[in-house]
N, C-alpha and C positions, 0 to 999 in steps of 0.2 A: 504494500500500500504506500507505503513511504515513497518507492522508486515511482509509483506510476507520480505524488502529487507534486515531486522533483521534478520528473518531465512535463507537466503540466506544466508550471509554473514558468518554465524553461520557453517552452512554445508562448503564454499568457509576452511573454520578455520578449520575443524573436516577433512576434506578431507586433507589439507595440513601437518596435524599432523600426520594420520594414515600411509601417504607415507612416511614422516620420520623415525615412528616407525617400520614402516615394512622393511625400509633398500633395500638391492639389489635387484631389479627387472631385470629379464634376458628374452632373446627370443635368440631362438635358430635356426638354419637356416642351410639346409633346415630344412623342418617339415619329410620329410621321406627320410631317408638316405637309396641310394640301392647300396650296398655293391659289387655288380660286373660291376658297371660301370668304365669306367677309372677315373684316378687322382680326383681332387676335394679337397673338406675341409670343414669341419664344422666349421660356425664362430657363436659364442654369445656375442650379440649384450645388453650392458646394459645401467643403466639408472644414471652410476655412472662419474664425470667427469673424462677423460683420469690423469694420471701421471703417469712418468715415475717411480716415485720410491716405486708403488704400487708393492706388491707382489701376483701377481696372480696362483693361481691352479684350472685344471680341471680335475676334475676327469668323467669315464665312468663306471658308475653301480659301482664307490668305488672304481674305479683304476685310478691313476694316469697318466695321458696324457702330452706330449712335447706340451706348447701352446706359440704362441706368443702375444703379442699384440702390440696394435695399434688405432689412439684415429678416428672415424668418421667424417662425416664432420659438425656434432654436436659438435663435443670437446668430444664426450663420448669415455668410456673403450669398446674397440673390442677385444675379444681374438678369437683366432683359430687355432684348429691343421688340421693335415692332417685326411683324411676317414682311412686311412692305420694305423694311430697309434689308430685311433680310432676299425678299425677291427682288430687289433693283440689284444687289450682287449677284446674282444667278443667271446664269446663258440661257437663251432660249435651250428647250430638249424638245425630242421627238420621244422620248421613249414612255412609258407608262409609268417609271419613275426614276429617281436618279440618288445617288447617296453623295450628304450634303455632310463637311467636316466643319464643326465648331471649336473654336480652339480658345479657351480662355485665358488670359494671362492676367496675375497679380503680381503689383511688385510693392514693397511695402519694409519695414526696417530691416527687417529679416533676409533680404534678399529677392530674388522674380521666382516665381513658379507659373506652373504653365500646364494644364490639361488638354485633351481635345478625344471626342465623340462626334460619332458618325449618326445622321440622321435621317431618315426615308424622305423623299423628297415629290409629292405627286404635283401636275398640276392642278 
């Protein structure tokens, strides 16, 4: 019993470091954006605590988006722009859908962090 709540403990220690080292974890929302609905917004939702005197950018597929944010009712960083700045970045497509990368970057005392997630893309 002893050995298993050692290697527990071990793993609780390896898990808590690996999420440090890995930095900004993001979820994007919705999962499939369809581009001829009315109004709407894409928000990314992360795992980093809100402040106000972060400098946030979002970029779409490497272009730069107008985002706002805003902290959850976690305390965490919510950015979001509108569908519409998000489809003025976007090529026209012919296909039935297309995957769209969001790439978020914080940069803040600590240093920049930087996530990105893929999104379904209809029109």
């Amino acid at each position: 019993m002893k050995k298993l709540c050692v290697l527990a403990t071990a793993l609780c220690v390896v898990a808590l470091f690996a999420n440090n080292v890995l930095g900004l974890n993001i979820r994007v929302a919705p999962t499939t954006l369809v581009l001829s609905s009315d109004g709407g917004s894409v928000t990314v939702h992360t795992d980093v605590p809100f402040d106000p005197e972060l400098s946030v950018s979002l970029y779409v597929d490497g272009k730069s988006v107008d985002v706002e944010t805003f902290d959850d009712d976690r305390g965490n960083l919510v950015a979001q722009c509108t569908k519409e700045a998000v489809k003025d970045e976007i090529d026209d497509f012919d296909e039935k859908f297309i995957w769209v990368t969001f790439t978020l970057t914080v940069d803040g005392e600590s240093g920049s962090e930087e996530d990105s997630e893929e999104v379904r893309v209809k029109q």
